[in-house]
C-alpha positions in Angstrom: 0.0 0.0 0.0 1.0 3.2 -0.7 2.5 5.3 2.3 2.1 8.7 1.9 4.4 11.3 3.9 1.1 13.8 5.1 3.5 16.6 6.0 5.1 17.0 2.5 1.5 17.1 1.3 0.4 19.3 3.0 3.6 21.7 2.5 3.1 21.0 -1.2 -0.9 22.0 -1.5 -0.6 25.4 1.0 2.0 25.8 -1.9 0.4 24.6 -5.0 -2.9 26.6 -3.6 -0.7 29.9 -5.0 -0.1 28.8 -8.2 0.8 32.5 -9.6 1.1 30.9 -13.0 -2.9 29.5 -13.1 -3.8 32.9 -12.4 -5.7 31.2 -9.0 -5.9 33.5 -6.5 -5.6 32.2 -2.6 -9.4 32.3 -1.2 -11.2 30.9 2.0 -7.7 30.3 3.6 -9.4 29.9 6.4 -11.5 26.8 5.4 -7.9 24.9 5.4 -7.8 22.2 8.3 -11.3 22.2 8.9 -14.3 19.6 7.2 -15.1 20.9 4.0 -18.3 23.7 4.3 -20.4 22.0 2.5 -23.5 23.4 -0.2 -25.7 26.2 0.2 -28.2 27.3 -1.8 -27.2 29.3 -4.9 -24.2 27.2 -4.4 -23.0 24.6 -7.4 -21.1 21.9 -6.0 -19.1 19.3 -8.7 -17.6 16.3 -6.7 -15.0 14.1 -8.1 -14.4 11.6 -5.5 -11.6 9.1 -4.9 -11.7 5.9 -4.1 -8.7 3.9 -6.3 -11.0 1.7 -8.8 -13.0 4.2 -10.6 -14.7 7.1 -12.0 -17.5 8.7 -9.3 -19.0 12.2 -9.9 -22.1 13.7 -7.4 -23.2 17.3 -8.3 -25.3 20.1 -6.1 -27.3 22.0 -8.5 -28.1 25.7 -7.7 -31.4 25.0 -6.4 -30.3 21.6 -4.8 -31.2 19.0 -7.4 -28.7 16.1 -7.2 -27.1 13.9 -10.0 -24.7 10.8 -9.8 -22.5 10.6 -12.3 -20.7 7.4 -12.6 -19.6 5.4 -10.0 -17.0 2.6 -11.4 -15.5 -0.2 -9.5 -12.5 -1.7 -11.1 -10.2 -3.2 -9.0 -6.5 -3.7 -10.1 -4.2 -5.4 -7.0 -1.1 -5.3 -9.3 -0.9 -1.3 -8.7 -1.6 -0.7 -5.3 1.8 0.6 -5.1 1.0 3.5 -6.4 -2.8 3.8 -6.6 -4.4 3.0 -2.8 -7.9 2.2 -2.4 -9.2 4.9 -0.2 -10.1 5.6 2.6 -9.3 1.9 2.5 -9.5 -1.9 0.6 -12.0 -3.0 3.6 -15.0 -1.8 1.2 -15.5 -1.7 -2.1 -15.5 1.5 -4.4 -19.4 2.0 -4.5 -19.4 2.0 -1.0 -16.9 4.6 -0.3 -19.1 6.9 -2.4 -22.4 6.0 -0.8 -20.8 7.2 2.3 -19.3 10.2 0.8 -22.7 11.1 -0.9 -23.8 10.5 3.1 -21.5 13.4 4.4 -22.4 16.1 1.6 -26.0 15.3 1.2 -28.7 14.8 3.6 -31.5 13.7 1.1 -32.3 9.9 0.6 -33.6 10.2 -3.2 -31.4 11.7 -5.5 -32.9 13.3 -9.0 -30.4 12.0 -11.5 -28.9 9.0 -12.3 -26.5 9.9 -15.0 -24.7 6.9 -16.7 -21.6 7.5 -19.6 -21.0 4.2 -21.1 -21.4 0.4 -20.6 -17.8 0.2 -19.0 -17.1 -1.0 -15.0 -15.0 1.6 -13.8 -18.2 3.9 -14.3 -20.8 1.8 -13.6 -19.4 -1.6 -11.9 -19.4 -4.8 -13.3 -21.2 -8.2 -13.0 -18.1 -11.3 -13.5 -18.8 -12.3 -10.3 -22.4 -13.7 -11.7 -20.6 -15.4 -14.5 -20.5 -19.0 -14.0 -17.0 -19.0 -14.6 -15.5 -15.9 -13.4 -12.7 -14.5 -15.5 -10.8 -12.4 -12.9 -10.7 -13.9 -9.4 -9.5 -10.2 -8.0 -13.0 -9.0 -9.1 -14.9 -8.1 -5.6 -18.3 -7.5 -4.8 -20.8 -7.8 -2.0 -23.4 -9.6 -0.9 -27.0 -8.4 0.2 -29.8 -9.5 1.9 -31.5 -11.2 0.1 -28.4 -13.1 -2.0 -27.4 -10.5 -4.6 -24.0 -9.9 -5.9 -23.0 -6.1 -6.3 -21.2 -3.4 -6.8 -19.9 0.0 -8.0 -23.6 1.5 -8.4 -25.6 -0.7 -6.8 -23.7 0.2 -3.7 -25.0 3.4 -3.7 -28.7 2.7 -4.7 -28.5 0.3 -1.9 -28.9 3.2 -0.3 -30.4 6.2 -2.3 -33.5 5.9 -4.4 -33.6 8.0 -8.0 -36.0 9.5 -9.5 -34.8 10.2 -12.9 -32.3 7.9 -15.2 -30.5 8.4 -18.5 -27.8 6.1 -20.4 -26.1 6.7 -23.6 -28.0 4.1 -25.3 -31.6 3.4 -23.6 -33.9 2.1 -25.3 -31.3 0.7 -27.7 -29.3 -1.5 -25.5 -26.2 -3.1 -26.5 -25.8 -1.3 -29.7 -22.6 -1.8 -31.8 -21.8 -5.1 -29.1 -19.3 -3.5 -27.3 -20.6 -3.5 -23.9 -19.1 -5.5 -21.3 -20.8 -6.9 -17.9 -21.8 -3.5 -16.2 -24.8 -3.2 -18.7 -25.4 -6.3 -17.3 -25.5 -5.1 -13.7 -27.6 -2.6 -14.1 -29.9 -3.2 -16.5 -32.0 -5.2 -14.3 -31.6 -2.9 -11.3 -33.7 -0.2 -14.2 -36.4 -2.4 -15.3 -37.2 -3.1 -11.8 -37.0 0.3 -10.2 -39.2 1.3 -13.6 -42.1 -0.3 -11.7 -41.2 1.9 -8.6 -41.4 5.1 -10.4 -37.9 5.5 -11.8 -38.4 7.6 -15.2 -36.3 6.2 -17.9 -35.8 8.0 -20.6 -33.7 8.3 -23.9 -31.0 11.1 -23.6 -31.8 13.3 -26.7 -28.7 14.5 -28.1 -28.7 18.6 -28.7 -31.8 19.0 -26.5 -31.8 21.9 -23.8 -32.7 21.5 -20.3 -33.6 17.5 -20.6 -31.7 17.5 -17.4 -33.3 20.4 -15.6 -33.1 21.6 -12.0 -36.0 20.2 -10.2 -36.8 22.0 -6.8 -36.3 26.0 -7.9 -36.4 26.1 -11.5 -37.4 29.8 -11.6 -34.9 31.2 -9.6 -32.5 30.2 -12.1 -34.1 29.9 -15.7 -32.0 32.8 -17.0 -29.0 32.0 -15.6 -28.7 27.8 -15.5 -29.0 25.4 -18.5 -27.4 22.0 -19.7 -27.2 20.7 -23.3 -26.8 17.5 -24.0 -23.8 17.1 -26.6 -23.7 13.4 -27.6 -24.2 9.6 -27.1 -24.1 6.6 -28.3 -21.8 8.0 -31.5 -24.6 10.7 -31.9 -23.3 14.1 -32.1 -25.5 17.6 -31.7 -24.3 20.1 -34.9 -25.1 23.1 -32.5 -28.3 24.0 -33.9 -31.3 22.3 -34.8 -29.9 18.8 -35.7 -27.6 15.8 -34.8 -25.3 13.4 -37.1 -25.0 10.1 -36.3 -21.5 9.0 -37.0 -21.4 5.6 -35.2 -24.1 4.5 -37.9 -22.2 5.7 -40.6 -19.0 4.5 -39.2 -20.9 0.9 -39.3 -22.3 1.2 -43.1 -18.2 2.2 -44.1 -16.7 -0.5 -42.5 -19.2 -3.3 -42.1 -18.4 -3.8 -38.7 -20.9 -3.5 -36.3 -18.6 -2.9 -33.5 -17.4 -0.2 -31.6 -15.8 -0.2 -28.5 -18.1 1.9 -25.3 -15.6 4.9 -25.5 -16.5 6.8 -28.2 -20.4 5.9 -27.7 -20.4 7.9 -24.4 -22.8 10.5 -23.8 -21.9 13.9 -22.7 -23.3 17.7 -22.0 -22.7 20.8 -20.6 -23.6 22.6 -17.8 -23.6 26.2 -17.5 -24.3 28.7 -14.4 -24.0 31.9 -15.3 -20.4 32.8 -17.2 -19.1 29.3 -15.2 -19.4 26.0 -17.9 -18.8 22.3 -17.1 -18.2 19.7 -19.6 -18.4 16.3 -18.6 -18.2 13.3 -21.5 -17.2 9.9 -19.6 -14.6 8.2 -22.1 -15.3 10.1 -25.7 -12.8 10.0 -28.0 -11.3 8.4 -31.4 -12.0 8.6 -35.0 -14.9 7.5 -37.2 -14.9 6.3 -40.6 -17.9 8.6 -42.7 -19.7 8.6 -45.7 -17.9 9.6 -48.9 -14.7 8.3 -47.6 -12.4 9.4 -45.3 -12.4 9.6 -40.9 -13.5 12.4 -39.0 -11.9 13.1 -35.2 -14.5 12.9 -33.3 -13.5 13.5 -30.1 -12.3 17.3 -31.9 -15.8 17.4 -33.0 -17.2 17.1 -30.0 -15.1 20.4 -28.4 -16.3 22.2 -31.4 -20.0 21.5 -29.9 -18.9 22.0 -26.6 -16.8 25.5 -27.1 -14.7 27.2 -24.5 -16.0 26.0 -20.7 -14.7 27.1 -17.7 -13.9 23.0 -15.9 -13.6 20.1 -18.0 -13.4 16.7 -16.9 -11.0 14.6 -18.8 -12.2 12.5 -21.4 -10.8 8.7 -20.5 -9.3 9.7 -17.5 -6.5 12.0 -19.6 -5.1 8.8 -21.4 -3.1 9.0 -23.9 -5.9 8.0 -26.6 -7.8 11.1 -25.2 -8.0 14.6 -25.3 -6.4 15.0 -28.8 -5.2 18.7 -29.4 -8.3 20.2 -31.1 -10.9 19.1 -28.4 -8.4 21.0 -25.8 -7.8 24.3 -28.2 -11.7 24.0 -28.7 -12.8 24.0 -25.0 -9.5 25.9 -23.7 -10.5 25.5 -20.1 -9.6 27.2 -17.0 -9.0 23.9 -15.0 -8.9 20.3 -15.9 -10.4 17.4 -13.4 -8.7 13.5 -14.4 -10.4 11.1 -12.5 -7.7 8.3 -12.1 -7.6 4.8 -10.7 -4.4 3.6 -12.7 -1.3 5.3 -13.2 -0.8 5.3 -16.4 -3.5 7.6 -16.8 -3.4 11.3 -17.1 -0.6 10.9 -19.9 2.6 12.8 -20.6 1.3 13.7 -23.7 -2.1 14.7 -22.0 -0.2 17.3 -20.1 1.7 18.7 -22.5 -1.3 19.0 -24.9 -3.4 21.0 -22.5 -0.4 23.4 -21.2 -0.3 24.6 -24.7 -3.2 26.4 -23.6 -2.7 29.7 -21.1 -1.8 28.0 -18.1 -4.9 25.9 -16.7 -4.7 24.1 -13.0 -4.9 20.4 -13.8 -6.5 18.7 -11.0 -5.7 14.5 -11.0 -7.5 12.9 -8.1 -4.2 10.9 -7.5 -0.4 11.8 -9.0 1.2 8.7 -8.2 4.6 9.6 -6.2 6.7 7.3 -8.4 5.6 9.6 -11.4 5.4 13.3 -9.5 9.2 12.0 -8.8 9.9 11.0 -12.5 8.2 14.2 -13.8 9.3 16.6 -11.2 11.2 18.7 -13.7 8.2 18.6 -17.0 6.8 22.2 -17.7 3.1 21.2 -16.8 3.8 20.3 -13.3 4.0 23.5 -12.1 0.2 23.7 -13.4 -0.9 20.6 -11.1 -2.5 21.5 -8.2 -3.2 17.9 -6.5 0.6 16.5 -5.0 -0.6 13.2 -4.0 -4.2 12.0 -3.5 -7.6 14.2 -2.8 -11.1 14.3 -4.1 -11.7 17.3 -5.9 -14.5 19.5 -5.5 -15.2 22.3 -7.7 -18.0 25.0 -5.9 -19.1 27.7 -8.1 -20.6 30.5 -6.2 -23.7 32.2 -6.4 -24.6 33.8 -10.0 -21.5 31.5 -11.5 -19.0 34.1 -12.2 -16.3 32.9 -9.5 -15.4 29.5 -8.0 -13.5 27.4 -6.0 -11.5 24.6 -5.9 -11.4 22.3 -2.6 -9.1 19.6 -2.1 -10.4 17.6 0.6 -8.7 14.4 2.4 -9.5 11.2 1.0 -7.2 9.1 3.4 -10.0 9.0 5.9 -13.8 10.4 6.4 -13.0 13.7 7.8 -13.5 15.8 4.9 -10.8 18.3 5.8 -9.8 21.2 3.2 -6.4 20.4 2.3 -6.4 23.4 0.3 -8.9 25.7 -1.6 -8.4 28.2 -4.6 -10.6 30.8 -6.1 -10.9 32.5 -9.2 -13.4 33.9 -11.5 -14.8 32.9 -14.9 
């Protein structure tokens, strides 16, 4: 397991928390030490949590609708050198977040249910039900009444939902690239369908699909989200979408594409503040008349400049190609990591082309931050070691913070915090 020294972090974040060259201004220094504030209203709280084995996202809408956003469960022993399962391995991922979700929300039902793609470090997997289980370091837990879960189900264990979108409902297993998580939760939908649950297909391009649900009013001419894309279906910023997988499938004659590149993804705005959020798009697609397209570049040209974006794959090396980062040219970057490989050399240099944004990994692996120590972009990192990262923009969205929080333990404690405005 990986031993971290705490007073070297906490050296390095009062330090990083400075960053002259961000253009990050120190703010609420006196939040550092103390459990994180928490959400209040007019508040937008975006929470990128840590727990070593996937990607897990929880948002605070101005007027207090909640979404879950991934919550992945991929466990991979071989690297616990240098990526720790937090706060520790006596649970599994999903759990850590239902008990996170626990400490920054006091609800039981949650609005959204917000999936990206059929893959188990966003959703959780199911090769424990296989009768012949291909990984034996694959975990999960039992309930009750005999089930076998994980990742998600965790956390509906103990939340209800009220509203559910995926990047392919109703069409289900398109392009045969899904592996076991669809079969995970698929069930869980039909059956909480009967309970209420609205399912729904995400329409790509649409406007306020995913809408605040307590205050609406307050907010209508400052709040909005647009769906981008999904399932290889891209909005082409006005009236219409193109549907690329499809034509991708009549070029080739294959009818398979791996989950990536079929993840949905929108954008919220608040204000001048805008968050893009897109699970694990990227790649190419053949198209009609001959020829590829990029894709992923596409995509930023929908998206345009926003103020956070979350990392497409997890900043891999396959990700976050040139023109998708001069298309969204954002203030700050958020990788969600659970391997160390991710977040890749050529990732950072890519986006540091680009002003001088904070790049926040949930984890920089001490083997690499000592390999790296002397690359360009690392003065532009803000996270030393391990935190989850929560991004609060303030009332009216023209300024926000960033929190780093301890993710050793439960305590929530502000490791650091940063403010700046859009």
């Amino acid at each position: 397991m990986l031993i971290l020294n705490r007073r070297d972090f906490l050296k390095n974040a009062t330090a990083f928390g400075a960053l002259a060259a961000t253009g990050i201004a120190r703010g609420a220094s006196d939040e550092v030490g103390k459990p994180y504030p928490g959400w209040k209203p007019g508040e937008m709280d975006l929470h990128f949590v840590y727990t070593g084995c996937g990607e897990n996202m929880f948002y605070r809408l101005p007027d207090g609708t909640a979404i879950l956003n991934d919550t992945g469960d991929f466990f991979r022993p071989r690297d616990l050198d240098q990526v720790p399962l937090l706060p520790s391995p006596d649970r599994l991922g999903g759990e850590w977040m239902a008990r996170y979700i626990h400490r920054v929300y006091p609800e039981k039902a949650i609005d959204y249910a917000i999936f990206s793609h059929w893959h188990s470090d966003h959703i959780g997997h199911a090769y424990f039900n296989a009768p012949a289980t291909p990984n034996a370091d694959h975990r999960y837990r039992t309930t009750a009444d005999g089930r076998k879960i994980d990742g998600f189900l965790c956390v509906a264990e103990d939340f209800s939902f009220k509203r559910y979108f995926d990047h392919q409902y109703p069409r289900r297993g398109t392009y045969n690239s899904q592996d076991s998580s669809m079969k995970l939760l698929v069930p869980w939908v039909e059956k909480q369908k009967k309970k209420g649950l609205v399912v729904e297909p995400f329409k790509v391009g649409a406007l306020n699909q995913i809408a605040l649900q307590r205050d609406p009013a307050r907010y209508k001419d400052v709040f909005s989200i647009r769906n981008i894309c999904a399932n290889g279906v891209l909005w082409d910023g006005k009236d219409g979408v193109r549907d690329y997988a499809a034509e991708h499938v009549a070029v080739t004659k294959d009818g398979r594409i791996p989950q990536n590149p079929l993840s949905l993804a929108f954008v919220i705005q608040y204000g001048k503040f805008r968050y893009y959020a897109g699970g694990d798009v990227g790649r190419r697609f053949k198209v009609k008349g001959g020829g590829d397209v990029n894709y992923e570049g596409l995509v930023g040209e929908r998206v345009g400049p926003v103020t956070v974006c979350k990392m497409n794959h997890h900043g891999c090396a396959d990700s976050m190609d040139e023109a998708f980062v001069k298309a969204v040219r954002a203030q700050a970057y958020v990788a969600c990591m659970w391997c160390p490989g991710q977040l890749a050399k050529k990732t950072l240099r890519t986006i540091s082309k680009y002003a001088d944004p904070a790049i926040l990994p949930n984890l920089m692996p001490a083997k690499r931050k000592a390999k790296e120590v002397n690359e360009a972009y690392m003065k532009n990192i803000l996270v030393p070691d391990v935190a989850h990262v929560v991004v609060k923009v303030l009332p009216g969205g023209n300024a926000y913070r960033i929190y780093l929080l301890e993710a050793h333990d439960e305590s929530m404690n502000v490791l650091s915090v940063v403010e700046k405005k859009v």
